[in-house]
C-alpha positions as CSV (number, residue, x, y, z in Angstrom):
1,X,-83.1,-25.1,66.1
2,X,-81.9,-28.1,67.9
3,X,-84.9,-30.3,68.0
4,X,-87.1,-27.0,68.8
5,X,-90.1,-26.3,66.5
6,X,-89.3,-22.9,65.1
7,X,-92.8,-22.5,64.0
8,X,-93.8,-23.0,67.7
9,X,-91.4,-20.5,69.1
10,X,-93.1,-17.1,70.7
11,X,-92.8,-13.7,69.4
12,X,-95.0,-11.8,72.7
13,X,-96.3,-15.1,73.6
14,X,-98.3,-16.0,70.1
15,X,-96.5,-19.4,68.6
16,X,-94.6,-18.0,65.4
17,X,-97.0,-20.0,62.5
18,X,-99.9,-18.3,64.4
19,X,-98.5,-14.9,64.3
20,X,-97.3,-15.4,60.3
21,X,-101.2,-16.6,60.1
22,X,-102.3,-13.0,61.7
23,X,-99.8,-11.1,59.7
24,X,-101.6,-12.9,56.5
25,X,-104.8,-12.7,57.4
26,X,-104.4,-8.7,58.2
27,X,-103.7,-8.8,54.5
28,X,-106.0,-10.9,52.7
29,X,-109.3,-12.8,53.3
30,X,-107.9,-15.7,51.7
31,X,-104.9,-17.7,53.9
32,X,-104.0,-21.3,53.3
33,X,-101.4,-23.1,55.6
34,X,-99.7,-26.5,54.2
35,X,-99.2,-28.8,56.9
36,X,-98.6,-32.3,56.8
37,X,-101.4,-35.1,57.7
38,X,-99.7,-36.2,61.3
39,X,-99.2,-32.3,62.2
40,X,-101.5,-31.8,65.1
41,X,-99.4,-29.8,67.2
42,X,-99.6,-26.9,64.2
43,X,-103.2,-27.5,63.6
44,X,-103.5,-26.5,67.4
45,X,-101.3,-23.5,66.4
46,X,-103.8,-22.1,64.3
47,X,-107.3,-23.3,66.0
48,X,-110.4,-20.4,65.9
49,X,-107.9,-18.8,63.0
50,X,-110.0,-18.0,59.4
51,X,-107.5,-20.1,57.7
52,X,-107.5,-23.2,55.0
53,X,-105.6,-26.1,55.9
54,X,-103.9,-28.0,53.3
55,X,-102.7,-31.5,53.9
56,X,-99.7,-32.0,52.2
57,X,-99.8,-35.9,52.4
58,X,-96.8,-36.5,50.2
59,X,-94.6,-33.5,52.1
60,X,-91.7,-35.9,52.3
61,X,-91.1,-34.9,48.4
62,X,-89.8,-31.2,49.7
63,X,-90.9,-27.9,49.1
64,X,-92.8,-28.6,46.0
65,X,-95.6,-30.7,47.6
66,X,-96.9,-27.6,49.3
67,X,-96.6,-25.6,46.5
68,X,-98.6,-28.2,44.4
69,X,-101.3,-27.8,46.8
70,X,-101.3,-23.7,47.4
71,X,-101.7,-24.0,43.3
72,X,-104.8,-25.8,43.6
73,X,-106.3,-24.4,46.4
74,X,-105.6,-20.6,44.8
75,X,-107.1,-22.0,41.4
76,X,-110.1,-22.0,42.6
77,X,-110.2,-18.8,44.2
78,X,-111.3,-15.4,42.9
79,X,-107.6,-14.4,42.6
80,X,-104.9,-13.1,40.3
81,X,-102.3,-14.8,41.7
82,X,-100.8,-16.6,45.1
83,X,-97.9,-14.8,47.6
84,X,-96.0,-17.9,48.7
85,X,-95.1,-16.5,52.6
86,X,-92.8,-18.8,54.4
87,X,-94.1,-18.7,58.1
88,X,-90.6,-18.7,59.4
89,X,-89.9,-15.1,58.0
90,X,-90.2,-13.5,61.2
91,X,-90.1,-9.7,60.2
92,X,-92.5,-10.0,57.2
93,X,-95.5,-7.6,58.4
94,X,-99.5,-7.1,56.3
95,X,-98.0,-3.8,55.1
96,X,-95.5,-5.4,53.6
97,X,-97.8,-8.1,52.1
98,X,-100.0,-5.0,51.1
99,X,-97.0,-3.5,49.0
100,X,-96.3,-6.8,47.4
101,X,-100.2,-7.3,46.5
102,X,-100.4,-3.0,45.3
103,X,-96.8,-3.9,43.5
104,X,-98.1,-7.0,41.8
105,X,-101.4,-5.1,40.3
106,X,-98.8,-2.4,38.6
107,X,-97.6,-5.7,36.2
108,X,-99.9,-8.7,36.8
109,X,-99.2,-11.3,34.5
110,X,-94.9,-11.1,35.6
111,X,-93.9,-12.6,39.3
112,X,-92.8,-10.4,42.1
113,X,-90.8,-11.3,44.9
114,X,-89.3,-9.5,47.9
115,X,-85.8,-8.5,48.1
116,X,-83.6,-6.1,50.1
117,X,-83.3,-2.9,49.5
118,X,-79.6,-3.6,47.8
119,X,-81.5,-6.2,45.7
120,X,-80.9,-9.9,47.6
121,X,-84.1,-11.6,46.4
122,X,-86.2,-13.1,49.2
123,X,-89.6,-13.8,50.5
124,X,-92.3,-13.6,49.4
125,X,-93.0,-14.2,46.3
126,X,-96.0,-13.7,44.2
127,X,-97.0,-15.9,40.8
128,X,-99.5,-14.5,38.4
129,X,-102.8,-17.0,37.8
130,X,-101.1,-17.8,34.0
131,X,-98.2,-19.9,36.1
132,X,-100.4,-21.4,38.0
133,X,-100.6,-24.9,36.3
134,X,-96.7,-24.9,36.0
135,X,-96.5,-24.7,39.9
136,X,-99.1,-28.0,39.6
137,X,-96.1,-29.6,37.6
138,X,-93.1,-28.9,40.4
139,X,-91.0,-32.0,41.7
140,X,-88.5,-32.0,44.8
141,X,-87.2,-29.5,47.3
142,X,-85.8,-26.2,45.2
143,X,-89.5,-24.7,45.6
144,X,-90.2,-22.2,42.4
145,X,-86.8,-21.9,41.6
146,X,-87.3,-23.2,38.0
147,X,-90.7,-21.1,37.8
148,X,-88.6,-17.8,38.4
149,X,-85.9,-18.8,36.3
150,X,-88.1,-19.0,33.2
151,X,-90.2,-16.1,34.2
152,X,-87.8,-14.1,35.6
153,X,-89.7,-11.6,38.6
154,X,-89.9,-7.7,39.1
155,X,-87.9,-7.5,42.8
156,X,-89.8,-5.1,45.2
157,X,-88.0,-3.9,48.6
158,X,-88.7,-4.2,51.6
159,X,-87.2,-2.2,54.5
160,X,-84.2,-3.8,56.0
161,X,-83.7,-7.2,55.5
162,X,-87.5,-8.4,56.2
163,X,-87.3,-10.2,52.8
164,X,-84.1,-12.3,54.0
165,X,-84.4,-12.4,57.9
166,X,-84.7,-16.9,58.2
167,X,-83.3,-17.9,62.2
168,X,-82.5,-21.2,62.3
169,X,-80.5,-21.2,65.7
170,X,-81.8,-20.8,69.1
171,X,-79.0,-18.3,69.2
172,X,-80.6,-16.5,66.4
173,X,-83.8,-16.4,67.7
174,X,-83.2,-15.0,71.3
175,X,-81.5,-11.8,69.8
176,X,-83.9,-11.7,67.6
177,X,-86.7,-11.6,69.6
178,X,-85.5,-9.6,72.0
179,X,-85.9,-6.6,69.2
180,X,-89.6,-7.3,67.3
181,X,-92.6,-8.4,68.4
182,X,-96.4,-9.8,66.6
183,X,-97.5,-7.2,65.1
184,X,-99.9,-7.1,61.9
């Protein structure tokens, strides 16, 4: 993005972190967002939001850092299992999240993640409870790669290309946004 926060960008005038917060929260009662300790600017992002906060204090590692800490955090909840939802996946929407969370109750103990509908895998992804402590173990920036590899999960699509859609130039994002919008 050039120096721009993408997280910060507006889709209708909400900050894109807040709106994947919504979108998540339309879903489920139970949302946590990583951030790291210095992050104010995104704390502000999310203020008055029903949302957990994790500080990620050792983020610098890479992706598995926040996935350490959505472990924990969903280990102690009343839960089956944790959707990992990137907040830069612009076109992700609660009904999707609510077809993912329906999909994963049809096989509960394998993972799910979101693909196209020609089968690109994508975001997001859901890991049963029984994984849990293996996502505790992750090192370094390749996320749940390993995880998936070993438990190999059920793809479900998702209209279009929601499960693939990542802009990461200001380009991108200005055609983009001129076609969606917010919207839980």
């Amino acid at each position: 993005m050039r120096g721009a926060d993408k997280l910060a960008m507006p889709v209708d005038g909400t900050p894109l972190l807040r709106c994947a917060a919504l979108i998540a929260l339309a879903a489920s009662p139970f949302v946590a967002v990583c951030l790291r300790p210095d992050d104010q600017a995104r704390r502000a992002l999310l203020e008055g939001l029903e949302v957990t906060i994790l500080t990620v204090s050792d983020a610098a590692e890479g992706m598995a850092a926040s996935l350490r800490e959505g472990a924990r955090w969903a280990d102690d909840l009343p839960v089956a299992a944790l959707m990992i939802a990137l907040p830069d996946m612009p076109e992700i929407t609660s009904a999707d999240m609510l077809a993912l969370i329906a999909a994963q109750a049809e096989t509960p103990d394998q993972p799910l993640r979101a693909s196209t509908q020609l089968g690109m895998p994508g975001h997001p992804v859901i890991l049963p409870r029984k994984l849990f402590a293996m996502v505790g173990a992750l090192r370094g920036d390749s996320g749940a790669r390993a995880i998936l590899g070993a438990y190999p999960p059920r793809l479900h699509a998702l209209a279009d290309a929601r499960a693939v859609t990542d802009l990461d130039t200001p380009e991108a994002w200005a055609a983009w946004q001129k076609q969606r919008s917010c919207m839980p």
